[in-house]
Backbone as CSV, one residue per row, in Angstrom:
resi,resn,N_x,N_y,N_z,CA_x,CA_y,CA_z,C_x,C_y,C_z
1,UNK,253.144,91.425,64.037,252.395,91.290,62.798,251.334,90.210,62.981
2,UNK,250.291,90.270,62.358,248.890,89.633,62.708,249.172,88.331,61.513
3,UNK,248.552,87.446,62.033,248.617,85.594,61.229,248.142,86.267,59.813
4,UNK,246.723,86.987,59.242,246.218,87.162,58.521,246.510,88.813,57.973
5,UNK,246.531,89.134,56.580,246.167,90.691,56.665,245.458,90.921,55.048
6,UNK,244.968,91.630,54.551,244.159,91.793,53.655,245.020,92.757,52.844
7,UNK,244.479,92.298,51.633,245.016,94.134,50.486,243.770,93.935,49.098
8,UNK,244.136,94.978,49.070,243.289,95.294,48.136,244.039,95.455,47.016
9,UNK,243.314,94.865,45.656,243.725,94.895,44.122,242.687,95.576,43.454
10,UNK,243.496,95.852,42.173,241.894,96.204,41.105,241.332,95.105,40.225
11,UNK,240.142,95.150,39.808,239.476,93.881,39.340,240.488,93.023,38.444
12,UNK,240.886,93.446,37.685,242.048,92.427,36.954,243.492,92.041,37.955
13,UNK,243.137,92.188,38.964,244.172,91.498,40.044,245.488,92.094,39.656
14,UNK,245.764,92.872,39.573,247.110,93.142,38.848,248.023,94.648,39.648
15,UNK,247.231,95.693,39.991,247.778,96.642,41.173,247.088,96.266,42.720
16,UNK,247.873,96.832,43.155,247.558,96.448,44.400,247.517,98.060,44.856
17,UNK,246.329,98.275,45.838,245.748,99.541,46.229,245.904,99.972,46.859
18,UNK,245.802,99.183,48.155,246.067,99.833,49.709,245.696,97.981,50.244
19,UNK,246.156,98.160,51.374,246.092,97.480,52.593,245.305,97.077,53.640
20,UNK,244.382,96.245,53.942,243.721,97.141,54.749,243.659,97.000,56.265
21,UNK,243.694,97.944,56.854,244.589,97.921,57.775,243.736,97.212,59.018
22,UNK,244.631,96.856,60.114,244.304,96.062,61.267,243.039,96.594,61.599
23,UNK,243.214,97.699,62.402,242.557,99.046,63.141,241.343,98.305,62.184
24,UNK,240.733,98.788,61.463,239.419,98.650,60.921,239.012,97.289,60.445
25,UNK,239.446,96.379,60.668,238.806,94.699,60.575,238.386,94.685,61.618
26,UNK,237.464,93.533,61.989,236.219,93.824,62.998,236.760,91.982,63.249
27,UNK,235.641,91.336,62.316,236.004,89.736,62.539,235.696,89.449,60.985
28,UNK,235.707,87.856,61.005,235.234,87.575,59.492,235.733,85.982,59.914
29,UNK,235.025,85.646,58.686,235.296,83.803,58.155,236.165,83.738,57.150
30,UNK,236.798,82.810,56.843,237.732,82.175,55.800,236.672,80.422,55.742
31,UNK,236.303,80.324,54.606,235.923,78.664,54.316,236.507,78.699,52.866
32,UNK,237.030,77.280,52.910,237.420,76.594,52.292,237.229,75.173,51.936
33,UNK,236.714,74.461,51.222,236.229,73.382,51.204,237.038,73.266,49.636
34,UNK,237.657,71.811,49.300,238.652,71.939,47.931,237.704,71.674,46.996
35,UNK,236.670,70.700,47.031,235.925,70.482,45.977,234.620,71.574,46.189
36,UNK,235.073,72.609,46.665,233.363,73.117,47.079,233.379,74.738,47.379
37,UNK,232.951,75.616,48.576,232.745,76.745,48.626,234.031,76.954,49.147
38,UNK,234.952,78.722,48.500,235.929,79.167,48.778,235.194,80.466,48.890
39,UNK,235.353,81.115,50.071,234.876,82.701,50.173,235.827,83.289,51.178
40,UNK,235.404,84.344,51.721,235.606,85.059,52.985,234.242,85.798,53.059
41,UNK,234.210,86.506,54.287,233.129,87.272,54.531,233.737,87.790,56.103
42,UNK,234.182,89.028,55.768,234.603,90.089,56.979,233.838,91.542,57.232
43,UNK,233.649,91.491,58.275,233.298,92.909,58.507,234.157,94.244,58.750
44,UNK,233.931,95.563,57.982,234.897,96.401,58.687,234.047,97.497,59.162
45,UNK,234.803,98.169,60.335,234.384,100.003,60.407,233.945,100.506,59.432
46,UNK,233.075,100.638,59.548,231.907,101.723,58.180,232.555,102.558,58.153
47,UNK,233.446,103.167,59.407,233.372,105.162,59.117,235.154,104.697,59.274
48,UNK,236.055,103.922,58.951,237.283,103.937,58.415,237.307,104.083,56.682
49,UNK,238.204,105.064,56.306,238.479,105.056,54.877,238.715,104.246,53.877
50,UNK,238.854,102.560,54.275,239.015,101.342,53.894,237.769,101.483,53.193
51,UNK,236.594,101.441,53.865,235.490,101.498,53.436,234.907,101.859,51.647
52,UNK,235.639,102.958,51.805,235.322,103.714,50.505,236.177,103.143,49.467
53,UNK,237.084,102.528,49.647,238.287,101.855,48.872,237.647,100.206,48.319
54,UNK,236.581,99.592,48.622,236.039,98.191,48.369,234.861,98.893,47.718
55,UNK,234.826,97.990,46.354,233.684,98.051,45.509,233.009,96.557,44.935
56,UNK,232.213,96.383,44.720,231.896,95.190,43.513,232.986,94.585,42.447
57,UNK,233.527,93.768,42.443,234.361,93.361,41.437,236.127,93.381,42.060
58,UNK,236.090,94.144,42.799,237.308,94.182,43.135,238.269,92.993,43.622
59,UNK,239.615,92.692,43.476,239.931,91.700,44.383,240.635,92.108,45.806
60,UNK,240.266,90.708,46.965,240.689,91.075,48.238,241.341,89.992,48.140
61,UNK,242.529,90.010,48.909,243.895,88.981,48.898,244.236,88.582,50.237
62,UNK,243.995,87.736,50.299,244.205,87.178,51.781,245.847,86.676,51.855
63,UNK,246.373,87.021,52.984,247.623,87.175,52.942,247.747,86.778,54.431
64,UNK,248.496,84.960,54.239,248.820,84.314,55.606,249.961,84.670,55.524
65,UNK,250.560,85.521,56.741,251.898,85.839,57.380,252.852,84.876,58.160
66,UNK,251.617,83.585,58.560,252.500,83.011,59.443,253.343,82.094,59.090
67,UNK,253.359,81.780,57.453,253.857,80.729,56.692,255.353,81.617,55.835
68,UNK,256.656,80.702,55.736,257.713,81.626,54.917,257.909,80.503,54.020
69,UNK,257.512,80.647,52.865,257.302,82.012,52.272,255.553,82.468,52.505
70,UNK,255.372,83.417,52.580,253.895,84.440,52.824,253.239,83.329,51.459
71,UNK,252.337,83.229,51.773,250.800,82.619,51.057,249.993,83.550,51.143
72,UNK,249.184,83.344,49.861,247.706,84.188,49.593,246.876,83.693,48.584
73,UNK,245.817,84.102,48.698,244.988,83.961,48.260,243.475,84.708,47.359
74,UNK,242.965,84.577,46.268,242.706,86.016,45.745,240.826,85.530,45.970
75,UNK,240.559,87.045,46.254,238.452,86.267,46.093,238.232,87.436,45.633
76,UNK,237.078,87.569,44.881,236.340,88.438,44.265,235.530,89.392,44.744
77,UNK,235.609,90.485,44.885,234.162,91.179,46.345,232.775,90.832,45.273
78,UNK,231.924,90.303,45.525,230.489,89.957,44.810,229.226,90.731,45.930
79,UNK,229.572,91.282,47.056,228.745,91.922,47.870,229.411,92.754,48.999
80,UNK,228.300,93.920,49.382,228.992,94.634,50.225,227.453,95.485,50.698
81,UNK,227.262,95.534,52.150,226.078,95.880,52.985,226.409,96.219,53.964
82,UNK,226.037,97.659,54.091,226.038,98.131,55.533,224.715,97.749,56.638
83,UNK,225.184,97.755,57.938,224.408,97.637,59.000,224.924,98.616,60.585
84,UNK,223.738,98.778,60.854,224.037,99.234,62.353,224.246,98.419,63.148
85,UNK,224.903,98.285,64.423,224.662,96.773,65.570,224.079,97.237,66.404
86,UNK,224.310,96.769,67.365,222.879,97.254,68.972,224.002,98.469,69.366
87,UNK,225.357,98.058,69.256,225.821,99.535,70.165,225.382,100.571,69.473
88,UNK,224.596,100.633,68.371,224.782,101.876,67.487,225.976,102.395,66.732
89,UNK,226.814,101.527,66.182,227.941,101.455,65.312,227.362,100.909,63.855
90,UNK,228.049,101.628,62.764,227.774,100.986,61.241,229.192,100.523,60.927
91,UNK,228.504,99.054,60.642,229.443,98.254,60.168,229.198,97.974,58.562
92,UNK,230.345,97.553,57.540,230.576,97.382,56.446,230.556,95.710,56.452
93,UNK,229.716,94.914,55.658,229.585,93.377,55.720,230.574,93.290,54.250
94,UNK,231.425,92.251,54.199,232.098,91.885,52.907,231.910,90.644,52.453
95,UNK,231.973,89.894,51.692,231.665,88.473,51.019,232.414,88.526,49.877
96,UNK,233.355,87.799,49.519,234.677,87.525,48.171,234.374,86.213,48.287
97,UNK,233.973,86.011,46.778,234.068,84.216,46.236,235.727,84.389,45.945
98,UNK,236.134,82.921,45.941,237.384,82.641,45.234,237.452,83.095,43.791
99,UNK,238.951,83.562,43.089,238.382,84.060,41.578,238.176,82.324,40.952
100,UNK,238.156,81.107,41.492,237.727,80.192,40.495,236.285,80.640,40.110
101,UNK,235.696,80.874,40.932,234.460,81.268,40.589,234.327,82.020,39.327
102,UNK,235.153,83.035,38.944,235.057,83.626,37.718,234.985,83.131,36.598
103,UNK,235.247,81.655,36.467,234.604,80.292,35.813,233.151,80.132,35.632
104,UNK,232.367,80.499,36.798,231.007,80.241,36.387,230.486,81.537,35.807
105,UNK,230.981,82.305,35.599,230.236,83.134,35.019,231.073,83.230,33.112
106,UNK,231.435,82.075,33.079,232.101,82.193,31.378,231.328,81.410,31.021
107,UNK,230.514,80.789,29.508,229.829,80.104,28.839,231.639,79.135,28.143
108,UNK,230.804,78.053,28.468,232.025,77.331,27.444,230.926,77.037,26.310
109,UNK,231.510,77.559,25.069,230.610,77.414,24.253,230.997,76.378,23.240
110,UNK,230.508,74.927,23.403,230.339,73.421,22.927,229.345,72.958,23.370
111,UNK,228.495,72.342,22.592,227.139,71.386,22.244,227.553,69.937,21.562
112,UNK,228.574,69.036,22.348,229.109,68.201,22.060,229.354,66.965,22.775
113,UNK,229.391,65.967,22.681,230.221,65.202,23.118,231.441,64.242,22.476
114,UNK,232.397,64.757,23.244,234.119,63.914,23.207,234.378,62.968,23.696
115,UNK,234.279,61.824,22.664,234.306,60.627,23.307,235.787,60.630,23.236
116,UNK,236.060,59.741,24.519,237.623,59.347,24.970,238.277,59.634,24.610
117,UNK,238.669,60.892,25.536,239.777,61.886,25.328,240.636,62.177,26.639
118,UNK,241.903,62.359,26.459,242.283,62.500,28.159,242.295,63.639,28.620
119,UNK,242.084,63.473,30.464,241.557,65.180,30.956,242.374,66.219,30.625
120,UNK,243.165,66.214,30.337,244.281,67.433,29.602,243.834,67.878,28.260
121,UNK,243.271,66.796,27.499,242.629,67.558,26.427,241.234,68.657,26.861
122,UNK,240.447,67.708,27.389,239.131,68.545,28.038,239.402,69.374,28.557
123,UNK,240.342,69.788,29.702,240.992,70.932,30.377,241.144,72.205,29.236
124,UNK,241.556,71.580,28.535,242.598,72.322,27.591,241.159,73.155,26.879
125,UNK,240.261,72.596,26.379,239.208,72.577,25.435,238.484,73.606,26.425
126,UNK,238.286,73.340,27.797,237.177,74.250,28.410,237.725,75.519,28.749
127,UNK,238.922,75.024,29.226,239.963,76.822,29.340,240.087,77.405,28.038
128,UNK,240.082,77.375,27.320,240.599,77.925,25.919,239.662,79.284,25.925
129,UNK,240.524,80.053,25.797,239.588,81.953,26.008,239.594,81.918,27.025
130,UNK,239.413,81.123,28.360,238.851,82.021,29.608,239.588,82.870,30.347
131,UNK,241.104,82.849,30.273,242.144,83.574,31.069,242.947,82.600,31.839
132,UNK,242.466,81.452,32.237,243.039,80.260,32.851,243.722,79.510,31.916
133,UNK,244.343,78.790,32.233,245.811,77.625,31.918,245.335,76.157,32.677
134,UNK,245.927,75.463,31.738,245.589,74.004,32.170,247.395,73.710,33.103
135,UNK,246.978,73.292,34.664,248.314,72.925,35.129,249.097,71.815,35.028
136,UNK,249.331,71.031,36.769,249.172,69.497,37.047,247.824,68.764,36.350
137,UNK,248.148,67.728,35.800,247.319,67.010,35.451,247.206,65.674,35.646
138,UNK,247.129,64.754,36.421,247.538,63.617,37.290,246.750,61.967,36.021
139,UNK,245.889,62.089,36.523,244.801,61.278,35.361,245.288,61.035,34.189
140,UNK,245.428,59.847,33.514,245.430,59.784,32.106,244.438,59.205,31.205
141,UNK,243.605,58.267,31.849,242.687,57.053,31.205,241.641,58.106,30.308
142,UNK,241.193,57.904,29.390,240.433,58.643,28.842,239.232,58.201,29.142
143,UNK,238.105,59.574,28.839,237.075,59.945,29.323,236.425,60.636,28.342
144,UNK,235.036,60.218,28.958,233.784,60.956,27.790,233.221,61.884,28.697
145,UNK,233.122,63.164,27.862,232.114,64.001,28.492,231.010,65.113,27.799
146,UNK,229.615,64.744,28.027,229.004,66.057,27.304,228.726,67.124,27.467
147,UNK,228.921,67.966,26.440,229.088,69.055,26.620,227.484,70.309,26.356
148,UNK,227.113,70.974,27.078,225.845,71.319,26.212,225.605,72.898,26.471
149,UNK,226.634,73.748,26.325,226.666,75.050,26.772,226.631,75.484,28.021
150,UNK,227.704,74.887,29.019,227.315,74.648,30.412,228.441,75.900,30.594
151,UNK,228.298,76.327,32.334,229.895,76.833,32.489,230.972,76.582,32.253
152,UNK,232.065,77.354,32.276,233.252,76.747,31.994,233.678,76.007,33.842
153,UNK,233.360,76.415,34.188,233.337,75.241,35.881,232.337,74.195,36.137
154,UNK,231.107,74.489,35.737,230.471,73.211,35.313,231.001,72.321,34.335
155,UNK,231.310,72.507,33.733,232.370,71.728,32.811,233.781,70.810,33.549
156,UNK,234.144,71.924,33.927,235.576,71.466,34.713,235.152,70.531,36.097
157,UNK,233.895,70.849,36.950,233.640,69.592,37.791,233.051,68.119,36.901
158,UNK,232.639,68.480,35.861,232.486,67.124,35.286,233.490,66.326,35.278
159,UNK,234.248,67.023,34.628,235.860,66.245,34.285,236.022,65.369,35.625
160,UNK,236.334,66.389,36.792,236.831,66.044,38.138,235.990,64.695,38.511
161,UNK,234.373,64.955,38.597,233.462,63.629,39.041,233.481,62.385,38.363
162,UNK,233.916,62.681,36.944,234.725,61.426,35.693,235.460,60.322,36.357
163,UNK,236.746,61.560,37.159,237.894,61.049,37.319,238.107,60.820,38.402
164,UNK,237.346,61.325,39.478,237.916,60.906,40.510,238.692,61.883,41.553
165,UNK,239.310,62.729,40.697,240.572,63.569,41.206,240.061,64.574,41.643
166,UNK,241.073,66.007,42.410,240.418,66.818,42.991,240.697,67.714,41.895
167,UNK,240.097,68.949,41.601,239.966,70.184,40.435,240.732,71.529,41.759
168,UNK,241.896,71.605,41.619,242.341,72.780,42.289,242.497,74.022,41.340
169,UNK,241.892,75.543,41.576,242.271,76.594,40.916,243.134,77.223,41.663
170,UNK,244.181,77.591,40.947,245.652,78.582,41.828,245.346,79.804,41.437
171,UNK,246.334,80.052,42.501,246.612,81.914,42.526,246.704,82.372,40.772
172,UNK,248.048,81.734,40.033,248.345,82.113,39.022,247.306,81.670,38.323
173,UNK,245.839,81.285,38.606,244.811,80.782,37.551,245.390,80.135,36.579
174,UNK,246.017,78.354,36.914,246.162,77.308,36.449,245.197,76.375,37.263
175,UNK,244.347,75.454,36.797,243.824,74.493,36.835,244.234,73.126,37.269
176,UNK,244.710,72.437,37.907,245.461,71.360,38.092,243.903,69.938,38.666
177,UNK,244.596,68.759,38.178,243.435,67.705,38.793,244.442,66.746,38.946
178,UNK,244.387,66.699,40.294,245.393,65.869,40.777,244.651,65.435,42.678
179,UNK,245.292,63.946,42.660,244.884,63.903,44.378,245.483,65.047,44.879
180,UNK,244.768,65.560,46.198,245.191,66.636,47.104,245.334,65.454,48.256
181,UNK,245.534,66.126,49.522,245.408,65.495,51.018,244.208,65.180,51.069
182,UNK,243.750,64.372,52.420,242.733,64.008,52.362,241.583,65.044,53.682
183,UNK,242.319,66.120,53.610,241.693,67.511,54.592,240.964,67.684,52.991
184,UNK,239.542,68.498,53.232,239.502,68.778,52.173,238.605,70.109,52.924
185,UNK,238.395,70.250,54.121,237.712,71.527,54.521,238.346,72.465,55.825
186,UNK,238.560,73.652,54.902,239.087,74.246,56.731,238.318,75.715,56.626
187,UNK,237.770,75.744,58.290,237.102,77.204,58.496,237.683,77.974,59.161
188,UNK,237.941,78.966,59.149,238.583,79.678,60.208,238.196,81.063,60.599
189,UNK,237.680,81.200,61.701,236.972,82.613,62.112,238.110,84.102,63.292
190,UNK,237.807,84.949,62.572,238.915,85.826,62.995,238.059,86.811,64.192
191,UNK,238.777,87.124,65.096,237.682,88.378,65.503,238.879,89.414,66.419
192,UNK,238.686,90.668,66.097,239.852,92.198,66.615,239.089,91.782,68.418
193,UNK,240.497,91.769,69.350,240.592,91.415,70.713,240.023,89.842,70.880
């Protein structure tokens, strides 16, 4: 069994579709940075049936095998481009943001500022409607922050740059701000043979 393997969900993350299989992964990146960019970007066989199974919106789940219990991880497909290479093969290009990202595309809608309030309240205040949960919450000292119709993740890195702390989004889309380790970037590039 391979360190990494992929599956496919439907946009609300909730069935899982198919698999996708060894045979047709090519190579790809994993970055991760905690305060910063979470993606993948893999290539597959154009002319494998995987192909036809990835759309816009969908989720791809990264699924480390080499850890017990199994870890994963969910990203969003936001692009998908075919290309030829020099051998004359068409390849399928993929790119999945992390679903925190699905944060920047929500309006937190407040034109305010909350003076000294603690980050669990603000948490609480910017998640409210978005589908996310406020988790760990480490910080207590209260904090001001304004608010002026920003994202609901523009929002939530304010909090974080306030405080100090790191802003982690989980699998189960809870929110936590708490110190992490002090790794805060890992890349990792895959490639078939």
């Amino acid at each position: 069994m391979s360190k990494y393997s992929f599956e496919i969900f439907n946009s609300a993350n909730t069935t899982k579709t198919i698999v996708v299989p060894a045979i047709a992964l090519m190579e790809g990146t994993i970055v991760r940075e905690l305060n910063g960019e979470d993606y993948i970007e893999f290539t597959v066989n154009r002319r494998d049936a995987i192909w036809s199974s990835l759309d816009h919106g969908i989720i791809v789940r990264l699924v480390d095998n080499s850890v017990i219990p199994v870890t994963y991880r969910s990203f969003r497909v936001i692009s998908l481009r075919e290309e030829r290479t020099t051998e004359n093969r068409v390849v399928g290009f993929v790119r999945a943001e992390h679903i925190k990202y699905d944060l920047s595309t929500q309006i937190h809608a407040a034109a305010e500022e909350i003076i000294e309030q603690t980050p669990t309240t603000h948490l609480t205040k910017i998640l409210t409607g978005s589908g996310f949960t406020v988790g760990t919450v480490t910080p207590t000292d209260r904090v001001t922050i304004p608010y002026a119709y920003n994202t609901r993740l523009f929002d939530l890195e304010q909090v974080r740059a306030i405080t100090g702390y790191d802003l982690v989004v989980n699998e189960n889309k809870s929110v936590d701000l708490e110190t992490q380790s002090s790794n805060t970037t890992a890349a990792i590039r895959f490639r078939r043979n």
